[in-house]
C-alpha positions in Angstrom: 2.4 28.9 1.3 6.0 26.9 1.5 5.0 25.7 4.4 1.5 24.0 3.6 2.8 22.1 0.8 5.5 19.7 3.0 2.2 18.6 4.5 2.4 16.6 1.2 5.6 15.2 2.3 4.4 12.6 4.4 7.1 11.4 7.8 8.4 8.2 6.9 7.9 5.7 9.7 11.8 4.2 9.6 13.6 2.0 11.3 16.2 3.8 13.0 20.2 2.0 13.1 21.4 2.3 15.9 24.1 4.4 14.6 21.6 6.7 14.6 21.7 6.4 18.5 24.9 6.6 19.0 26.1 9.8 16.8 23.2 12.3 17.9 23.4 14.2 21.6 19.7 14.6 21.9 17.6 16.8 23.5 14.7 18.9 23.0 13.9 21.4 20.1 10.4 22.6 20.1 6.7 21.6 21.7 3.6 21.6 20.0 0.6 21.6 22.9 1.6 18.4 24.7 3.6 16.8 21.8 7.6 16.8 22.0 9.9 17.4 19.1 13.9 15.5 19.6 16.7 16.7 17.7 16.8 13.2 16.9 13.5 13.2 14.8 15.1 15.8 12.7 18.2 14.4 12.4 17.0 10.9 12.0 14.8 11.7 9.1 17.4 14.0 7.5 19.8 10.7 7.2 16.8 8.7 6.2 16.7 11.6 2.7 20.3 11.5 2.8 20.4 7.9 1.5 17.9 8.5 -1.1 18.5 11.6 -2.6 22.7 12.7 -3.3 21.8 16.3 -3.7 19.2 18.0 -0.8 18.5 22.0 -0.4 20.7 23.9 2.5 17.8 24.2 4.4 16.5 21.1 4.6 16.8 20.8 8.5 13.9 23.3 8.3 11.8 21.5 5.7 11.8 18.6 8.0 11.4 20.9 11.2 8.1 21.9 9.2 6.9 19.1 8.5 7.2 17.4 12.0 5.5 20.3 13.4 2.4 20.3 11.2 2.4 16.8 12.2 2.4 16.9 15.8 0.2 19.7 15.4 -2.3 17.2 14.1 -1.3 14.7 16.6 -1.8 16.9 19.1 -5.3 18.3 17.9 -6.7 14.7 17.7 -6.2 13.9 21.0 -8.0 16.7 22.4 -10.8 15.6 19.9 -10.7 12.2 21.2 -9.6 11.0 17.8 -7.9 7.4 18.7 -6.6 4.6 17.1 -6.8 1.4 18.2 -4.0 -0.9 18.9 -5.1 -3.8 16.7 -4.7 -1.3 14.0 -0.9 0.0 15.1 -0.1 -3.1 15.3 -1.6 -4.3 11.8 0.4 -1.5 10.3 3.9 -2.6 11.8 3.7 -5.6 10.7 2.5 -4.8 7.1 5.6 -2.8 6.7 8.0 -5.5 8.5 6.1 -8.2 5.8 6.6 -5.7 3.3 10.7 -5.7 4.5 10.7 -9.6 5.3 9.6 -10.1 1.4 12.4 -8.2 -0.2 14.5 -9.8 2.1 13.3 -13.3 0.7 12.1 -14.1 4.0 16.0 -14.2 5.7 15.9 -13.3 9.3 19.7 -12.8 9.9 19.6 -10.4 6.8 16.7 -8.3 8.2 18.6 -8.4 11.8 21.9 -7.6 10.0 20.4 -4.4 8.1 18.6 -3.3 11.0 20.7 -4.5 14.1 17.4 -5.6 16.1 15.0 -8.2 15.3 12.0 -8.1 13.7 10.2 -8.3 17.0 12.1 -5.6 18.5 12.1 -3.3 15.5 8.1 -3.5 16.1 8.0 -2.5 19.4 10.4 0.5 18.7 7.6 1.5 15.9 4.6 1.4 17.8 5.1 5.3 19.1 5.6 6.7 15.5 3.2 4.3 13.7 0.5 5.4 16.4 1.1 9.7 15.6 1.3 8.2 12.0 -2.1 7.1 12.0 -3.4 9.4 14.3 -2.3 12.5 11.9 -4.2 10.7 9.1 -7.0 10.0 10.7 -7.2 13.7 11.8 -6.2 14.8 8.3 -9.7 12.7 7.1 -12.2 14.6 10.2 -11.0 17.7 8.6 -11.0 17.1 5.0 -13.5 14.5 4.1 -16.5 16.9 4.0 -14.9 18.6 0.8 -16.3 18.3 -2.3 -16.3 19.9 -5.7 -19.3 21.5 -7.9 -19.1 21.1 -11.8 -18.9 25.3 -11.6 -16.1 25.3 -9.3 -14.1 23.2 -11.6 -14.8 25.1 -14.3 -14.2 28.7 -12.5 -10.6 26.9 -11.4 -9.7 25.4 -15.2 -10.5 29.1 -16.6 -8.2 30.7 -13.5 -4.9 29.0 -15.4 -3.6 31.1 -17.6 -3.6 29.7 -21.2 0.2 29.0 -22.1 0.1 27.2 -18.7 -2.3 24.5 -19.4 -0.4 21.3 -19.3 0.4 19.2 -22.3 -1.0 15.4 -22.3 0.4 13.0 -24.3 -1.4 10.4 -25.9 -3.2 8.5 -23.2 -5.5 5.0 -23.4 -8.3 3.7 -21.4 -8.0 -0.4 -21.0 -10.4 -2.8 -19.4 -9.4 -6.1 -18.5 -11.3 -9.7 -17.9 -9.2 -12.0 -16.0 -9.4 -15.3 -14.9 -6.8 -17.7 -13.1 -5.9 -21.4 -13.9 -7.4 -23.4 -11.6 -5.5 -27.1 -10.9 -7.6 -30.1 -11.9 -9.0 -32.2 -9.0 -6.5 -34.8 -9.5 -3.7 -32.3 -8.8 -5.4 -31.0 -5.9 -6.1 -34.2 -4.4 -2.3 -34.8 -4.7 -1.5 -31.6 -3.1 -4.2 -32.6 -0.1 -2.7 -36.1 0.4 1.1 -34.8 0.5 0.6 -32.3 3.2 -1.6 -34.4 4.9 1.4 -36.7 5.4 3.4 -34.0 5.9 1.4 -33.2 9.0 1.3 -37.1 10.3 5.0 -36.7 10.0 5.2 -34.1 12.4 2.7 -35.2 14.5 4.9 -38.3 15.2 7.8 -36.2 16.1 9.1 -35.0 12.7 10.2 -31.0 12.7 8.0 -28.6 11.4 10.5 -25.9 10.4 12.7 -28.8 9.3 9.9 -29.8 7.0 8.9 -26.6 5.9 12.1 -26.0 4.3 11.9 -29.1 2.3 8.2 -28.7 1.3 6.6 -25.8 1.0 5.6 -23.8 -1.7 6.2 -20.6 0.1 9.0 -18.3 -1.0 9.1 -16.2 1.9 8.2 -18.2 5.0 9.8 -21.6 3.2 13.0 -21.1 4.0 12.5 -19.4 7.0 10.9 -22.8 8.4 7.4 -21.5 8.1 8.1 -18.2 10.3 5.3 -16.0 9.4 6.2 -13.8 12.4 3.3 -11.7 14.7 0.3 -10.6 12.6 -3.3 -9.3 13.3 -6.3 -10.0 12.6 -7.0 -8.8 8.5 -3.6 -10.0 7.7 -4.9 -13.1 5.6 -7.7 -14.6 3.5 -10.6 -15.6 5.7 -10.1 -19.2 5.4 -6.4 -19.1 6.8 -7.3 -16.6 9.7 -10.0 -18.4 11.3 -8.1 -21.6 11.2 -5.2 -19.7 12.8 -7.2 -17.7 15.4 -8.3 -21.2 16.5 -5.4 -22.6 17.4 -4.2 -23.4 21.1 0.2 -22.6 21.5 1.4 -25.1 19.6 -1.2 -26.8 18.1 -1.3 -27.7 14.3 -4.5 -26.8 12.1 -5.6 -30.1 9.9 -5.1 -29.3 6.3 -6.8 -25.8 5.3 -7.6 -24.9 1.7 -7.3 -21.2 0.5 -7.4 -19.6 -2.9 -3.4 -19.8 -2.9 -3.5 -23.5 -2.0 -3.3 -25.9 0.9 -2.0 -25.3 4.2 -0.9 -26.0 7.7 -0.4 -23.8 10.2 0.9 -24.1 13.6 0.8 -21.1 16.8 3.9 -20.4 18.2 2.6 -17.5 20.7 0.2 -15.8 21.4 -0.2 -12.0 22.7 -3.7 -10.7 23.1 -4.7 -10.1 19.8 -1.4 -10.9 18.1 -0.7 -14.4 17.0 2.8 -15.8 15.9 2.4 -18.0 13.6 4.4 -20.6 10.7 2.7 -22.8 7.8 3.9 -25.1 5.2 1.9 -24.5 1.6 1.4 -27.0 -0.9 0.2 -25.5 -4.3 -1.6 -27.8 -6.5 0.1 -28.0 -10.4 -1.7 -26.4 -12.6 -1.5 -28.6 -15.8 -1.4 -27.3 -19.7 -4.9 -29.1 -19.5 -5.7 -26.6 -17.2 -4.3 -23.9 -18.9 -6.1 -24.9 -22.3 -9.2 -24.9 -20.6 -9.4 -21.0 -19.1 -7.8 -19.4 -22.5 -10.9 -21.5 -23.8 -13.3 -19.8 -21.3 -11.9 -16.2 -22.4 -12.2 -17.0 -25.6 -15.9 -18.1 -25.5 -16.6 -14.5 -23.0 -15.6 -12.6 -25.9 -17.7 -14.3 -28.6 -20.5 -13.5 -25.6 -19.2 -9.9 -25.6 -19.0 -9.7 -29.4 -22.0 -11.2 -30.2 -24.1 -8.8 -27.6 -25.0 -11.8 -25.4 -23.6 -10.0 -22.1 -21.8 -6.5 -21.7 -18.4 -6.1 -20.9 -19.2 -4.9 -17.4 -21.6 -8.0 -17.2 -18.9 -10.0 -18.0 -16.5 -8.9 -15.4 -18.9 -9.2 -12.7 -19.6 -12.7 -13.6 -16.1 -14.0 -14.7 -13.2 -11.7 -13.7 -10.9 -12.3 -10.6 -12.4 -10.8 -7.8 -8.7 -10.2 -6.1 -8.1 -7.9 -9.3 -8.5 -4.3 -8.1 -10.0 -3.9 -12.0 -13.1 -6.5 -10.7 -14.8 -3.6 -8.4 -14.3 -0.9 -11.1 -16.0 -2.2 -14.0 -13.6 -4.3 -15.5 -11.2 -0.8 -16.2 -7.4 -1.0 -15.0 -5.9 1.5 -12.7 -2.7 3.2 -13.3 -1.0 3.3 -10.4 1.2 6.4 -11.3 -1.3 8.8 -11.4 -4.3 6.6 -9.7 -6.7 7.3 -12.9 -8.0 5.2 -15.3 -5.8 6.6 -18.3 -2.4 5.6 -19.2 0.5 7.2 -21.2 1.4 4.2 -23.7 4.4 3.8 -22.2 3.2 2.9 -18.7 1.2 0.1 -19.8 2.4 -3.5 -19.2 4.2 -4.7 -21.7 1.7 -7.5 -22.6 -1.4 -4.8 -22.9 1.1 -2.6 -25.0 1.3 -5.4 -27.7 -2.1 -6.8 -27.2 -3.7 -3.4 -27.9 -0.6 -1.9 -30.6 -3.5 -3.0 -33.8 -6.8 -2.6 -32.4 -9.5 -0.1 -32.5 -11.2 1.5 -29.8 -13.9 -0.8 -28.6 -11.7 -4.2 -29.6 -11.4 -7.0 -27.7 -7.6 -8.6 -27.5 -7.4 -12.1 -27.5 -6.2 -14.4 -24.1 -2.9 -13.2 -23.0 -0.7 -14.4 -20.4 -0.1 -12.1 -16.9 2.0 -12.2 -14.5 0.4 -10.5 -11.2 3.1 -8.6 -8.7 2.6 -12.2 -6.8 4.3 -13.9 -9.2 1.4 -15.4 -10.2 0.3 -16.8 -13.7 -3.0 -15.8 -15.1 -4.8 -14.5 -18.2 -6.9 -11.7 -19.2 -8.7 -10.2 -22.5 -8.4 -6.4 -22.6 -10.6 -3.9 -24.3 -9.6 -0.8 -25.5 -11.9 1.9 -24.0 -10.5 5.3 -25.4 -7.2 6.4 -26.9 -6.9 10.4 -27.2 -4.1 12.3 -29.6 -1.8 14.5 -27.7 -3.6 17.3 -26.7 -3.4 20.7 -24.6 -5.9 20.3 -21.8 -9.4 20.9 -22.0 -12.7 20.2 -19.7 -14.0 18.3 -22.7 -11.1 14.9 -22.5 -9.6 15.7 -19.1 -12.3 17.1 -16.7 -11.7 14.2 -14.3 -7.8 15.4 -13.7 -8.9 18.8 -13.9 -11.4 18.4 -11.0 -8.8 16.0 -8.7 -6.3 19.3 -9.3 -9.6 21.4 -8.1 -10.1 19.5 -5.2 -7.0 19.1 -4.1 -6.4 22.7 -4.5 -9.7 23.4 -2.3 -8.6 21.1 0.1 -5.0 22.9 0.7 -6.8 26.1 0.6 -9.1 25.1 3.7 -6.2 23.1 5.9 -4.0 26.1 5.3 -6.7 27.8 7.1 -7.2 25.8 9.9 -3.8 25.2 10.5 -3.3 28.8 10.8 -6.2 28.7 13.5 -4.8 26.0 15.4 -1.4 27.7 15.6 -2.8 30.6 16.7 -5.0 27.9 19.3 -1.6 26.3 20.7 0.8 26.5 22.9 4.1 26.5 20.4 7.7 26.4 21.6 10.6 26.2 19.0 14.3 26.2 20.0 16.5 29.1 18.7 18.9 27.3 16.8 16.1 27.0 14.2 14.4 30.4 14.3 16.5 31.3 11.3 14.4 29.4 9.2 12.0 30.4 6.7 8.4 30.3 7.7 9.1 29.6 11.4 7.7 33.2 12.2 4.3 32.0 11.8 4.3 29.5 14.7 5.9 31.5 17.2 3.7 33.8 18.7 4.4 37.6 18.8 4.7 37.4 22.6 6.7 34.4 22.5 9.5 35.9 20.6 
């Protein structure tokens, strides 16, 4: 089943160089129903792997060939259901990932133009094809397998199907829960913050520059430099507070002073395309103070006398005090680990701080405040509990049965696409170009009477 596991290798949406262009004489290599496959999406993607990985299998032309037809297979099967996305949500996508770029790229335009040859803008219109097949191959993916489930009995009948030397080996693994709360700056800082950018905005109101002014002011890494440039985003793309101020807006206007949970704002619209807004901002962030600071290690210091004391549960206490933005908030207080996307954590995956924090204490201990630094960069604190710690172990149904039924499920879940794959082939018209007919496992989408 060689061939049903690539579906696990998900195509990249890339920005393609236009070396890339320039280096392959395209044409076409296979259909799937109505759905075209280019040299160029095989080749493109193989120099995509080819600057990740030093070492890739001889046949790795066909792996990809594989892969792209499963996925125009799907692509092509959704649009006879009348599967659609819609363009709000392309669109939403494209810019995520050009954000995503734009950030690692501390916000420099010329940089992102230099690595990619074409400019943001143009880099998303050149996506919009792919991200839309992207999202219409998931979306497909979810009609087909969302109905699966698992019964206790299954998962057992599937642990006792591995043969006993091949049970995997855990090591030890610990289950953390965390309460944390953010400094919050005293209304004397905020009210400073308010009044700057206030004048900030009078200034350019009587003729000053914003861009010129956002370099010099704001409190935004990315955009700050960049004079504000946000670039084009969708609706979804920021807090509530921001967007609505922002949807608002006529071409050119500039919002009064905004507050957010990340601080104070101005935002002006540059353009505007249907739903699409372009968009710059100067953020102030109020100081947070060592008053400040003092004064929410105090409040996690008095939630854990109210935890210790039996006043409030833990759960309780992260409903009613924890960070909401903290993906721990809407599961009970427990962290995920974002390896494996369980609750449990080999020691060494934990963050440094929980490592230490929890090195001493016994299962159902509370740590005291410690400092965390979010993957925002921001500065806030948290009390951890330590839930469970197992030994190293060989698995069992007893410690592990929730990894031993996601490895059921997914199992059941290959097992039934397999199968409707192989009815869908069988369903569609399939043309493949002889140059790859060589490869392994290209036998089953080519149709005896095709040959």
């Amino acid at each position: 089943m060689r061939w049903i596991t690539i579906l696990a290798m998900s195509l990249s949406i890339l920005v393609k160089l236009p070396a890339q262009d320039t280096t392959i004489i395209d044409q076409i290599i296979g259909q799937v129903g109505s759905e075209i496959i280019l040299l160029s999406d095989v080749e493109g993607e193989l120099k995509r792997l080819q600057q990740y990985q030093q070492e890739l299998p001889p046949d790795i032309r066909c792996v990809i060939l594989e892969n792209i037809l499963i996925q125009r297979l799907m692509v092509n099967q959704a649009k006879l259901d009348s599967v659609e996305v819609s363009d709000d949500d392309v669109a939403q996508q494209i810019d995520a990932r050009i954000a995503n770029i734009m950030s690692y790229l501390r916000g420099d335009r010329d940089a992102f133009i230099q690595q990619y040859g074409k400019t943001p803008e143009e880099v998303h219109d050149d996506m919009e094809d792919d991200m839309r097949n992207m999202l219409l191959e998931e979306k497909m993916r979810g009609e087909i397998l969302n109905s699966i489930n698992i019964t206790p009995s299954e998962v057992k009948s599937f642990f006792e199907s591995i043969p006993k030397d091949s049970l995997p080996f855990y090591s030890s693994e610990v289950e953390v829960s965390e309460i944390v709360v953010a400094p919050k700056a005293n209304a004397e800082s905020k009210a400073r913050s308010f009044a700057k950018l206030d004048s900030i905005r009078t200034l350019i109101e009587n003729g000053a520059d914003f861009g010129t002014m956002a370099i010099k002011n704001s409190d935004d890494p990315g955009s700050g430099p960049q004079g504000g440039d946000l670039g084009w985003s969708t609706r979804g793309k920021f807090v509530p507070e921001f967007e609505a101020a922002a949807f608002n807006l006529d071409i050119n206007e500039i919002s009064p002073v905004i507050e957010t949970q990340f601080g104070y704002h101005i935002i002006q619209l540059l353009d505007r395309k249907g739903s699409r807004l372009l968009l710059r901002h100067i953020l102030i962030i109020p100081e947070v103070e060592q008053s400040d600071v003092d004064a929410t290690i105090a409040k996690l210091d008095s939630i854990k006398q109210l935890i210790e004391s039996d006043s409030i549960t833990f759960q309780e206490a992260v409903q009613k005090f924890s960070d909401k933005e903290e993906q721990s908030f809407n599961n009970g207080g427990r962290i995920i680990n974002q390896v494996n996307g369980t609750t449990f954590f080999e020691v060494k995956d934990l963050d440094p701080d929980v490592y230490f924090a929890i090195a001493e204490m016994e299962v159902g201990d509370i740590s005291e405040p410690i400092e965390y630094i979010t993957p925002r960069q921001e500065t806030k604190y948290r009390i951890v509990r330590l839930n469970s710690k197992t030994p190293p172990h060989r698995a069992n149904l007893k410690q592990d049965y929730a990894k031993i039924q996601e490895l059921a499920k997914n199992f059941k879940k290959n097992d039934y696409l397999s199968t409707w794959l192989d009815g869908k082939i069988q369903e569609t018209f399939v043309e493949i170009d002889p140059m790859f007919q060589g490869c392994p496992g290209i036998d089953k989408w080519v149709k005896k009477g095709e040959r």
